[in-house]
Backbone as JSON, one array per atom type, in Angstrom:
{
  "sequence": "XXXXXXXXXXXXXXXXXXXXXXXXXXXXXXXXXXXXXXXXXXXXXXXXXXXXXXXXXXXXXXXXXXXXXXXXXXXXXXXXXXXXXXXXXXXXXXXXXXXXXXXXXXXXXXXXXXXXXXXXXXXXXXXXXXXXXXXXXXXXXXXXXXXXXXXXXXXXXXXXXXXXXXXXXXXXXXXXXXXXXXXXXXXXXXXXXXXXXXXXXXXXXXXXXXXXXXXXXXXXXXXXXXXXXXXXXXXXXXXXXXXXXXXX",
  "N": [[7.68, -39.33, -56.11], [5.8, -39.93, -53.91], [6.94, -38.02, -52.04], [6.49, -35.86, -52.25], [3.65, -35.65, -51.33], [1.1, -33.08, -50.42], [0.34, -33.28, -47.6], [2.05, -34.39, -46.1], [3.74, -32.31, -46.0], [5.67, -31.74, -47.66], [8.6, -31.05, -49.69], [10.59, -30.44, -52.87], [14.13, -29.79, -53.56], [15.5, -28.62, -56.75], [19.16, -28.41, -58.24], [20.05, -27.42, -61.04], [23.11, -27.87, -62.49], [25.74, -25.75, -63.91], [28.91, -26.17, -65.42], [31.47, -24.41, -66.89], [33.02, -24.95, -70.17], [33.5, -27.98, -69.76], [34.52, -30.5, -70.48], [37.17, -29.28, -71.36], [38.15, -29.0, -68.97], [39.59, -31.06, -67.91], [41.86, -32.54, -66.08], [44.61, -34.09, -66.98], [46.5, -35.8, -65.34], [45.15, -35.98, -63.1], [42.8, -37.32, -64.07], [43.84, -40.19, -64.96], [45.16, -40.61, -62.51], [42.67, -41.33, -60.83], [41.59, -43.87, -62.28], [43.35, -45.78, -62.44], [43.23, -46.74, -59.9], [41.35, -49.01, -61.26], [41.84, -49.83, -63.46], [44.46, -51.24, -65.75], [47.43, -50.61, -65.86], [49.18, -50.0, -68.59], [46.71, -49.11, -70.41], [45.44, -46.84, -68.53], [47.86, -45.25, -68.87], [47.99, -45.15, -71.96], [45.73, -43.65, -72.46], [46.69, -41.19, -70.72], [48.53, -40.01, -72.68], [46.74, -40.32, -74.6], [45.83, -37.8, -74.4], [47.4, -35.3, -73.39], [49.19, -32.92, -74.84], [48.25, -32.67, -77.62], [48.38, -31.69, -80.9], [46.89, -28.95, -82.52], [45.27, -27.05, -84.83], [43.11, -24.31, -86.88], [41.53, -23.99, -89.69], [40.64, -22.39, -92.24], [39.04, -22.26, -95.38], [42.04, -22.11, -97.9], [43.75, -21.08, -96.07], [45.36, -21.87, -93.08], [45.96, -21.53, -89.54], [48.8, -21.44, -87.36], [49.95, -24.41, -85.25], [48.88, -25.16, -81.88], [49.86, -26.58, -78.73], [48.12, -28.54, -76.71], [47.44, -29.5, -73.45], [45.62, -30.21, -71.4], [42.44, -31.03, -70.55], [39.43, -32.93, -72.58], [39.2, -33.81, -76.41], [37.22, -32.23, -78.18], [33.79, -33.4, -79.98], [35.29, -35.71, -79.89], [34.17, -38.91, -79.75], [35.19, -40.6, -77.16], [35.23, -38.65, -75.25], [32.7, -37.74, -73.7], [32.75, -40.45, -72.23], [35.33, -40.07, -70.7], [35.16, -37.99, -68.73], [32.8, -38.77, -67.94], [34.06, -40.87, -66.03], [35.61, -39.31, -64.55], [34.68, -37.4, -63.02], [33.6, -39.27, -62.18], [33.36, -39.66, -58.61], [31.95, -38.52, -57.56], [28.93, -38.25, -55.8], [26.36, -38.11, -53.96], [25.94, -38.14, -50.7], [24.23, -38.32, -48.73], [20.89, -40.3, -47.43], [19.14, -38.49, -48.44], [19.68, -37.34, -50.62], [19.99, -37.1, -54.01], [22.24, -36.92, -56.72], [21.85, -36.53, -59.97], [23.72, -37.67, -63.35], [24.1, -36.94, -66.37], [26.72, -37.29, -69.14], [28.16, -33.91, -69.03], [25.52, -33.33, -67.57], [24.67, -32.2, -64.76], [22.14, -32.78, -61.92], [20.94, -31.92, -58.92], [19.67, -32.87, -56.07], [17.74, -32.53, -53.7], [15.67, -33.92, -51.2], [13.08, -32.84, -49.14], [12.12, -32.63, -46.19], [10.13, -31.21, -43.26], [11.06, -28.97, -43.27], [13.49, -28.39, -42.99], [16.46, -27.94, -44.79], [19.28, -29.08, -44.4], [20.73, -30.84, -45.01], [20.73, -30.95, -48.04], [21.82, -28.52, -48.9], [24.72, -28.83, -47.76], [24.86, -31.36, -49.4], [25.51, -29.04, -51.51], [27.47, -27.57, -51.03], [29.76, -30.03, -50.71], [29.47, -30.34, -53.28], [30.34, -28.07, -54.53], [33.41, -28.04, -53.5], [34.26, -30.19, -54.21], [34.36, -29.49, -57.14], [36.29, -27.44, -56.84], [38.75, -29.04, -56.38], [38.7, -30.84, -58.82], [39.28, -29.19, -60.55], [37.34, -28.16, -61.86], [35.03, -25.3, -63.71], [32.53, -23.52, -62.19], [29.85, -22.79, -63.46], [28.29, -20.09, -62.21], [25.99, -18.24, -62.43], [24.39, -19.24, -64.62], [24.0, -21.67, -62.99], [20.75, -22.97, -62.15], [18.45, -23.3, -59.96], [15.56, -25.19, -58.69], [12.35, -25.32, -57.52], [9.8, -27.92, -55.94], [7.15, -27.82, -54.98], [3.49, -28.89, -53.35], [2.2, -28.35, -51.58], [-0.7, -26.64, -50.26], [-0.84, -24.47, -49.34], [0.27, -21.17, -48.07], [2.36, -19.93, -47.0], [4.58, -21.17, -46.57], [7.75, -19.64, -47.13], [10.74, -19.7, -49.74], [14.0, -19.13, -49.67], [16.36, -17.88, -51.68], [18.87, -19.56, -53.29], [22.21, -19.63, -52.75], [25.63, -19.22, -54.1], [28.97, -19.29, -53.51], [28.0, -16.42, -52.86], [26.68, -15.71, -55.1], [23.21, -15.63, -56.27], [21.37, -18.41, -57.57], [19.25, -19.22, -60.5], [15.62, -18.84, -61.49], [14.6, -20.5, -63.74], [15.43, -23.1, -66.09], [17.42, -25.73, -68.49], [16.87, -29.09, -68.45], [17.78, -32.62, -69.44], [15.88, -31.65, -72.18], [13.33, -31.23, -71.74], [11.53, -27.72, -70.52], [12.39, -25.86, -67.43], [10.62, -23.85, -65.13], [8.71, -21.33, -63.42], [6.54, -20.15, -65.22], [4.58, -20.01, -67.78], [5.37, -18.92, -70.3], [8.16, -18.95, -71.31], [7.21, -21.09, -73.27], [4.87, -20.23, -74.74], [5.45, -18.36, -76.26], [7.48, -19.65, -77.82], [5.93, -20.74, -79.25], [4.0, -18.94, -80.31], [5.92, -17.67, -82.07], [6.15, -19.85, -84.49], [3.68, -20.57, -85.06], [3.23, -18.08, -86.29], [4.49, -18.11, -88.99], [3.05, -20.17, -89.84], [0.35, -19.1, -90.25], [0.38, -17.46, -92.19], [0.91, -19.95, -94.18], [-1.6, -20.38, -94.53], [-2.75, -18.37, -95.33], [-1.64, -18.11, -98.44], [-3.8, -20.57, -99.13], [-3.22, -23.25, -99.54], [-3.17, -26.94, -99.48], [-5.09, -28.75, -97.05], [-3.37, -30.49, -95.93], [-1.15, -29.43, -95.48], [-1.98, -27.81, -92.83], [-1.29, -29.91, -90.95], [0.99, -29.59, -90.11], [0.94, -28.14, -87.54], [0.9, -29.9, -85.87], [2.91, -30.9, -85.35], [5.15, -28.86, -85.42], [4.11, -26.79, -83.31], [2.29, -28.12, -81.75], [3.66, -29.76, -80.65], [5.33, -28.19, -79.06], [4.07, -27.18, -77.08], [2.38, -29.36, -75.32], [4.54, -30.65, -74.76], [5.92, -32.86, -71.96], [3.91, -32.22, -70.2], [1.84, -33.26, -68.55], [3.2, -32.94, -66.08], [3.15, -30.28, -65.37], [1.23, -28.59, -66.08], [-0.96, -29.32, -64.55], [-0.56, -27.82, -62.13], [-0.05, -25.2, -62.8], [-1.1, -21.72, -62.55], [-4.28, -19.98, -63.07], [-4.08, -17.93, -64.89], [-1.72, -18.63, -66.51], [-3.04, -20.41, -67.77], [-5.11, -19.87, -69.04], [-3.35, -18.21, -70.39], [-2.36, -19.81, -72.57], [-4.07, -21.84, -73.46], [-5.49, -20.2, -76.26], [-3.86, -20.86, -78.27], [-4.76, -23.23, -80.34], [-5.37, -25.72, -82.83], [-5.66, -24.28, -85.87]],
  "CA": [[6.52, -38.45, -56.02], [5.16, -39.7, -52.78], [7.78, -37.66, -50.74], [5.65, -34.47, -51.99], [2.43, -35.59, -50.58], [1.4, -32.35, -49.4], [-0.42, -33.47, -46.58], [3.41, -33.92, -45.32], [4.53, -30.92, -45.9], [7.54, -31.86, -48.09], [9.33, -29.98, -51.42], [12.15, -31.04, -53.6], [15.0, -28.69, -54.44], [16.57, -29.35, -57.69], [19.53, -27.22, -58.4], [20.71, -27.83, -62.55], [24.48, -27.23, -62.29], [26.32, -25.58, -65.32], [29.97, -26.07, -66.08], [31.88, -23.69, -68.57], [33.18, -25.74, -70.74], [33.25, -28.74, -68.52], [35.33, -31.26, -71.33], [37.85, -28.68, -71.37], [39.39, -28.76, -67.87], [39.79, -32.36, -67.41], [43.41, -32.88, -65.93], [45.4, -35.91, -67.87], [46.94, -36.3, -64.25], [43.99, -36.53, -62.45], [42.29, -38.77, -64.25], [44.82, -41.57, -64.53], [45.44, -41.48, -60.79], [41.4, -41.68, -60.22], [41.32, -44.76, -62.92], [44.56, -46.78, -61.91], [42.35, -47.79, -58.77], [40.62, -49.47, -61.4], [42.37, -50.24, -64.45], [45.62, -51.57, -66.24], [48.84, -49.22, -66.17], [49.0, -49.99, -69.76], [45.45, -48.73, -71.02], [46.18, -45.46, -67.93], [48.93, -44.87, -69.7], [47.65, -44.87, -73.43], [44.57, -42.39, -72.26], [47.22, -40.01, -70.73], [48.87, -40.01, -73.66], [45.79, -39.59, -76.04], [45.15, -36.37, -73.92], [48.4, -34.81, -73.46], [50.41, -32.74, -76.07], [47.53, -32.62, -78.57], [48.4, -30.75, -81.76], [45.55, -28.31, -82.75], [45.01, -25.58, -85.69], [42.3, -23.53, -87.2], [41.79, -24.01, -90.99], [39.48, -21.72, -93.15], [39.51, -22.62, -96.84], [42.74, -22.62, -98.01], [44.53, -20.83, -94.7], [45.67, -22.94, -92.09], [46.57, -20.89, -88.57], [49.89, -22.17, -86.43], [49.58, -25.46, -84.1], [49.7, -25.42, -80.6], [49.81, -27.5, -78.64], [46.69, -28.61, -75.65], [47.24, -31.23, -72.69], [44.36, -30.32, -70.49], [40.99, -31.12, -71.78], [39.1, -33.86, -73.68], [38.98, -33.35, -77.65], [35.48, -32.03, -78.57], [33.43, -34.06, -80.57], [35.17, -37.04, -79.63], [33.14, -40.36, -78.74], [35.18, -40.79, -75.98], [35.7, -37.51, -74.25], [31.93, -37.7, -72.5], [33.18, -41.49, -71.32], [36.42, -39.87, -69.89], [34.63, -36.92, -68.32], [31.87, -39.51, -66.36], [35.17, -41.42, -65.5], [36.62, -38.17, -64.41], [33.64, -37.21, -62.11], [32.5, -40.19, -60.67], [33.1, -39.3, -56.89], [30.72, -37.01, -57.42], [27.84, -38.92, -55.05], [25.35, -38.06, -52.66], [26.39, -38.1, -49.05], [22.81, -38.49, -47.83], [19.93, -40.56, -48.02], [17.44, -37.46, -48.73], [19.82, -35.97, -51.76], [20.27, -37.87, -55.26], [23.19, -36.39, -57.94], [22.2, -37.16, -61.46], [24.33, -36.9, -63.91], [24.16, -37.11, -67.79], [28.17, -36.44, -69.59], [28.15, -32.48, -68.34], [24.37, -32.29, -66.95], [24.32, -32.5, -63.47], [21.7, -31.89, -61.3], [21.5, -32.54, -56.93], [18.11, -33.66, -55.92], [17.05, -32.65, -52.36], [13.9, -34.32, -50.45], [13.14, -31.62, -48.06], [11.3, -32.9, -45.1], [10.14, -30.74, -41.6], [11.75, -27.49, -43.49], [15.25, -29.23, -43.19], [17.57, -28.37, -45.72], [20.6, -29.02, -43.89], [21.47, -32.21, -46.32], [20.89, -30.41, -49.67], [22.43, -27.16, -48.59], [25.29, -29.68, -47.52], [25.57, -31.65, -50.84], [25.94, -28.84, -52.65], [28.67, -27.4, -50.43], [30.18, -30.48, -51.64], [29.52, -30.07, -54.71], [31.7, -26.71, -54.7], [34.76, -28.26, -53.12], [34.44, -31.32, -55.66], [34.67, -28.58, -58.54], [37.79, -26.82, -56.76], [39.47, -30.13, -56.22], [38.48, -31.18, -59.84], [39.68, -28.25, -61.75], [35.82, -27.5, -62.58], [34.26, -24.29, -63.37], [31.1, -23.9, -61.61], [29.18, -21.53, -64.09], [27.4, -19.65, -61.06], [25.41, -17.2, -63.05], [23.61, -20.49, -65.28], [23.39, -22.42, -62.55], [19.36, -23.03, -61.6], [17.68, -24.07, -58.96], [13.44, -25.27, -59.12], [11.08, -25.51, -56.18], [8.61, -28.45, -56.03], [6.42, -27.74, -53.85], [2.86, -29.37, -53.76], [1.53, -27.88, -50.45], [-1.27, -25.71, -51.1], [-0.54, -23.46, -47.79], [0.83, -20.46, -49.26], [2.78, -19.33, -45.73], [6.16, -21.33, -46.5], [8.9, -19.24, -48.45], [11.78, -20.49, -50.23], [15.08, -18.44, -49.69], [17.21, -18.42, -53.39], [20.18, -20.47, -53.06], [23.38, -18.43, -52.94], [26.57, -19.79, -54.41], [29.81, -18.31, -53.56], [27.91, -15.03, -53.08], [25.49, -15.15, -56.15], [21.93, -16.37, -56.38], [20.74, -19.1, -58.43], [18.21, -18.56, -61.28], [14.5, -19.63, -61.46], [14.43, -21.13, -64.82], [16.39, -23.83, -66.56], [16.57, -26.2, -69.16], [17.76, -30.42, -68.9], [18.16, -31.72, -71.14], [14.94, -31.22, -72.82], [11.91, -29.6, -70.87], [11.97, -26.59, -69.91], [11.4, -25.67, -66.29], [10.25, -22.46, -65.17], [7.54, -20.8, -62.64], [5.09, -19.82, -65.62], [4.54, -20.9, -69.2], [5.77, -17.74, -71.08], [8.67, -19.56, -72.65], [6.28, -22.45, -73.92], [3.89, -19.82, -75.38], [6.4, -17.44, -76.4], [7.97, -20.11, -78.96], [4.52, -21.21, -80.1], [3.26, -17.93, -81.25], [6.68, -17.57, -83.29], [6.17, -20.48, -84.89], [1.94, -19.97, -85.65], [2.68, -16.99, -87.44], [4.49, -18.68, -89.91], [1.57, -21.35, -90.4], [-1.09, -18.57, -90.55], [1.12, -17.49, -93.88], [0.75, -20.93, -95.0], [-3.34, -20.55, -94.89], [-3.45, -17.06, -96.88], [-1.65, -18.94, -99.76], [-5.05, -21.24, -99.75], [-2.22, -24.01, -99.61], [-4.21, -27.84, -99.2], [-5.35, -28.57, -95.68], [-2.41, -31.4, -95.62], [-0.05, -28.54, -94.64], [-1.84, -27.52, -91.47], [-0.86, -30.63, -90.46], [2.52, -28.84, -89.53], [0.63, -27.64, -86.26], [0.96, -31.02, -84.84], [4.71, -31.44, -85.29], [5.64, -27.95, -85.07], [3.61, -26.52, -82.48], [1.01, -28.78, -80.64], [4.96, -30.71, -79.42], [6.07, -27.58, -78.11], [2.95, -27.02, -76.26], [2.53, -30.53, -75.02], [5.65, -31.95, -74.0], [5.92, -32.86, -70.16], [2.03, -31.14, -70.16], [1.31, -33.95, -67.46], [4.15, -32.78, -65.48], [3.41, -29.2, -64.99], [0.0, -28.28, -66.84], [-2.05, -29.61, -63.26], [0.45, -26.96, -61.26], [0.08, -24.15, -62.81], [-1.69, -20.94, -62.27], [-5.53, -19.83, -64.17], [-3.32, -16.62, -65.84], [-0.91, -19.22, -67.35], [-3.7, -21.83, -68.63], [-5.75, -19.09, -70.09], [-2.25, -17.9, -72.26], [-2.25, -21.34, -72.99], [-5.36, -22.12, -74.37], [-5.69, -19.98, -77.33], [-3.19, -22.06, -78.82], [-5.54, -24.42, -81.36], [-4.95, -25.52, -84.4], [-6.74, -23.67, -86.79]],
  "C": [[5.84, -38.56, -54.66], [5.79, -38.93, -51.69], [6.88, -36.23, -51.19], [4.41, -34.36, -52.13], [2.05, -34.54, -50.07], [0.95, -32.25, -47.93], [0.98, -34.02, -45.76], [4.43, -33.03, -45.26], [5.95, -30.44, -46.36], [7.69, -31.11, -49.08], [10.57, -30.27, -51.54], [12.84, -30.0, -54.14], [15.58, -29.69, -55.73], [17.62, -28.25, -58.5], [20.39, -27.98, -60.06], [22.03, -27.35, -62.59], [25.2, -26.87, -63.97], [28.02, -25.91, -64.97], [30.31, -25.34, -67.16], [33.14, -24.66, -68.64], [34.29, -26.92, -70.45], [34.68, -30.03, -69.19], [37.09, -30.77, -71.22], [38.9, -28.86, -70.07], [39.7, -30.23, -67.05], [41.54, -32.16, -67.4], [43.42, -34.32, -66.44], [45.26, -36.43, -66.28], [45.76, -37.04, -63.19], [42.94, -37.22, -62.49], [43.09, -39.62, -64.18], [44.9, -41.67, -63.29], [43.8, -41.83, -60.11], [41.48, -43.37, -61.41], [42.78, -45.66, -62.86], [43.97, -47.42, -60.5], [41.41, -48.94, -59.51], [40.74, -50.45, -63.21], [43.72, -50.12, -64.75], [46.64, -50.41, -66.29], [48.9, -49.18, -67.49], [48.12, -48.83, -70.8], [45.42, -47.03, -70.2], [46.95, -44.65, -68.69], [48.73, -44.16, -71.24], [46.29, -43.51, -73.21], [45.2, -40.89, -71.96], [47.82, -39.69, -71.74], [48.23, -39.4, -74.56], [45.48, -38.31, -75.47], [46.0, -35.52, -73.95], [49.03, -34.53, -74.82], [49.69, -32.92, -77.32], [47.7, -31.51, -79.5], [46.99, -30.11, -82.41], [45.51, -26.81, -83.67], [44.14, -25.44, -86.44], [42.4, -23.49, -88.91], [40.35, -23.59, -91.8], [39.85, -21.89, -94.31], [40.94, -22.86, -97.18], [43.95, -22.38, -96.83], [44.69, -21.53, -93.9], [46.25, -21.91, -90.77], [47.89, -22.51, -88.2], [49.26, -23.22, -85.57], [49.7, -24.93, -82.67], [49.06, -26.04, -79.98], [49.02, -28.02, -77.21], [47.36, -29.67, -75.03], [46.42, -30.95, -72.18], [43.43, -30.54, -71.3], [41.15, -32.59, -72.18], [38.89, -33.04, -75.33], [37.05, -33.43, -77.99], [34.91, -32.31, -79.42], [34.06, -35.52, -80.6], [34.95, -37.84, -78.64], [33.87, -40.35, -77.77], [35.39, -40.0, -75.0], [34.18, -37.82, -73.07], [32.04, -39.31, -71.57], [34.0, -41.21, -70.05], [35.85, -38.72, -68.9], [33.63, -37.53, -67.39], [33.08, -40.35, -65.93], [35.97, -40.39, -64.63], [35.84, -37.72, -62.96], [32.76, -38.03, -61.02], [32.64, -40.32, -59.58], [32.55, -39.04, -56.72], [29.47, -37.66, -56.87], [27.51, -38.31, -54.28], [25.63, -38.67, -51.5], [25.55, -38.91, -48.47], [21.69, -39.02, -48.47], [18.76, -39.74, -48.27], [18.37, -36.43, -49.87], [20.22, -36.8, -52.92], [21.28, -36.82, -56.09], [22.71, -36.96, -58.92], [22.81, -36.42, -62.04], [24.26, -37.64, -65.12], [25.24, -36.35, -68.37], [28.33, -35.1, -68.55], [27.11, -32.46, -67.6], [24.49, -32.93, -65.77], [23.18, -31.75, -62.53], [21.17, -33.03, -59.38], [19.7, -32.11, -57.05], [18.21, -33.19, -54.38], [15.52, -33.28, -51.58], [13.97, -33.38, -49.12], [11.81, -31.97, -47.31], [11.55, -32.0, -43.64], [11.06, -29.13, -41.75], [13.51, -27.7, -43.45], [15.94, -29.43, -44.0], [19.13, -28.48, -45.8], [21.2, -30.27, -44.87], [21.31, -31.8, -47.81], [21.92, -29.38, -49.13], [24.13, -28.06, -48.41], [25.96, -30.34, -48.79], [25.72, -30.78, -51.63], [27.45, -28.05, -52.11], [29.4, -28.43, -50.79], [30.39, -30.76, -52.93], [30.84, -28.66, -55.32], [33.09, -27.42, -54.33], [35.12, -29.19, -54.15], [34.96, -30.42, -56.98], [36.24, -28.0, -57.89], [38.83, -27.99, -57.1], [39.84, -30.72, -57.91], [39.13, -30.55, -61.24], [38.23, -27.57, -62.4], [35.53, -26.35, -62.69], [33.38, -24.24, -63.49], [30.62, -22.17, -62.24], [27.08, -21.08, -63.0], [25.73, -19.16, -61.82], [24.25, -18.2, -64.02], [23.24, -21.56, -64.3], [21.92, -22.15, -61.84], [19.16, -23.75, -60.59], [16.04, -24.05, -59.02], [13.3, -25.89, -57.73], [10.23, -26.16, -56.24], [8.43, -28.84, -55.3], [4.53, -28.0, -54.09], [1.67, -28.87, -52.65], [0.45, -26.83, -50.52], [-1.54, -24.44, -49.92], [0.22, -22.3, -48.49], [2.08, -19.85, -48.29], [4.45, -19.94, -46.11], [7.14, -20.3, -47.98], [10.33, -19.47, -48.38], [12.93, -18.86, -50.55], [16.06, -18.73, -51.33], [18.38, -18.83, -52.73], [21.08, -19.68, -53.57], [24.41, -19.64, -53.05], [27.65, -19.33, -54.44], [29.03, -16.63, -53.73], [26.51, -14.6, -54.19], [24.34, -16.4, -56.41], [21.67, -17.19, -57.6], [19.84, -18.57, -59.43], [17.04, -19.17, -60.99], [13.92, -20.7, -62.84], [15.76, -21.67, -65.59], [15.71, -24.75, -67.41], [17.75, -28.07, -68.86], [16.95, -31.47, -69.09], [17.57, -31.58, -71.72], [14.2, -30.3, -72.29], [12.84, -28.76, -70.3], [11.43, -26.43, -68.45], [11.42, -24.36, -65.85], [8.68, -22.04, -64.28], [6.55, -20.39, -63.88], [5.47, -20.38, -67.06], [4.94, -19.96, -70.68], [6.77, -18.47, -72.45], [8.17, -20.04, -73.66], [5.36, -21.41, -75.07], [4.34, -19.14, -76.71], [6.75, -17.83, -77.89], [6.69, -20.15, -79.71], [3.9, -20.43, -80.82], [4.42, -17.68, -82.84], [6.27, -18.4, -84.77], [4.17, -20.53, -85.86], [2.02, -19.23, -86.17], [3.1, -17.37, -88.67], [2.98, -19.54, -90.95], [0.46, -20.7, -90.71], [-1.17, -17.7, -91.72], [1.11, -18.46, -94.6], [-0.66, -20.47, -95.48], [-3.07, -19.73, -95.38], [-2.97, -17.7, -97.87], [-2.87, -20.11, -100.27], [-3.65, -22.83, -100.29], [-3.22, -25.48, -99.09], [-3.96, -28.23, -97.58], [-4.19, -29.85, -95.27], [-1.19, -30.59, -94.67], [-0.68, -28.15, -93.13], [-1.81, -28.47, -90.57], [0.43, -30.43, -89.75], [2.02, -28.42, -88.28], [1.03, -28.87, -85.07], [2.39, -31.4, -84.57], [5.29, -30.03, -85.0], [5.41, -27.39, -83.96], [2.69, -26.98, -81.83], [2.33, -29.4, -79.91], [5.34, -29.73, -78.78], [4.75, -27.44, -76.88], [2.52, -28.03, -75.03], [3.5, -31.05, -74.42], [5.79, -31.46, -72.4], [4.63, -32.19, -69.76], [1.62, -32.14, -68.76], [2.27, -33.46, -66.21], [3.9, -30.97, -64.38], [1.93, -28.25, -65.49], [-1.22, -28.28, -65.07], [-1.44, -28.45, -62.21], [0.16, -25.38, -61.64], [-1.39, -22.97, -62.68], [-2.96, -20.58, -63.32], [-4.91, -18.9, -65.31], [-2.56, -17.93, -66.69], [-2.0, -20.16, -68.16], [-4.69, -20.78, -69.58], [-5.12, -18.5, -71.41], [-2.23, -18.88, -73.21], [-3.37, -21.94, -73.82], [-5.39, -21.79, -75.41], [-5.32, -20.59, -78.24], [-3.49, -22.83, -79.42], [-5.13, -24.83, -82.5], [-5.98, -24.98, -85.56], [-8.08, -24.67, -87.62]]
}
């Protein structure tokens, strides 16, 4: 947080990277030769194995479709596919001391510290980031991938160019893996009213005041969560949508 002091004039890109369906295009090959720098030919061996030549068919009640037969890919829903998949990816690092990669199984997202208007080292890691996905077998789901602007400066004169990716612009709103992030609070409100009209059908039934206890678990968490995060940031139009919002 102290790098967006704005009295230095800094702002953090953070671009949320998607993958379509990221489990899926793991090469056998190319993992074992990244994990033989680091483990037993044996145990190499038994992983290409469990990946390769996987029988697979479709069974609705008593129908059963034909097998066939998968080597690329991890198997979905199993425990160890998001192991083999951060085993699969871990090159995937930050170049530079002003850009962080996190990554959770699939979520990745590239961290820029943007000092003096200088985004020649983000702009940079994510250019690696693209060649990493060619190299990888990855597909880089353009069209989902986000990018967020935090910017703390209260100068209103700097503007932020959208990040182009192969050709197509980033979005402004994203979600990992919980909060949501987003220039205004629409989503946040959006759900909350859904959810209040229900509850304001509880009260006409004259139902005991134990039930509008459901405001606090249903809708005061959507309202609330990360509220320290983004609540001090935002605009008088968004805190005024925001307000009405009480519990009855």
């Amino acid at each position: 947080m102290s790098h967006l002091d704005y009295r230095k004039g800094n702002y953090t890109k953070m671009l949320f990277v998607d993958y379509s369906s990221a489990f899926n295009t793991i090469i056998p090959f190319t993992l074992t030769s990244k994990l033989e720098g680091g483990l037993s030919l044996l145990l190499c061996q038994w992983i290409s194995n469990f990946l390769k030549d996987r029988p697979q068919a479709v069974q609705v009640g008593k129908h059963t479709s034909s097998t066939l037969t998968l080597s690329p890919g991890a198997p979905q829903g199993c425990v160890l596919s998001p192991l083999l998949y951060s085993l699969y990816t871990y090159d995937c690092v930050a170049t530079s001391n002003s850009t962080t990669i996190i990554k959770f199984a699939d979520d990745t997202v590239v961290v820029g510290l943007i000092s003096n208007n200088d985004e020649t080292a983000y702009l940079q890691e994510v250019k690696n980031l693209e060649r990493q996905c060619q190299e990888n077998n990855l597909l880089l789901n353009v069209s989902e991938t986000k990018e967020l602007i935090v910017d703390f400066s209260k100068k209103q004169e700097r503007s932020h160019q959208p990040l182009n990716i192969n050709g197509t612009p980033s979005g402004e709103s994203g979600q990992f893996p919980g909060p949501w992030c987003s220039h205004h609070t629409n989503t946040l409100v959006r759900k909350a009213w859904q959810r209040l009209y229900h509850l304001r059908h509880l009260m006409d039934f004259k139902l005991p005041s134990q039930v509008l206890k459901t405001y606090t678990c249903t809708i005061e968490s959507v309202l609330t969560g990360s509220i320290t995060s983004w609540f001090g940031n935002s605009t008088m139009q968004d805190r005024q949508t925001y307000h009405p919002h009480r519990a009855p």
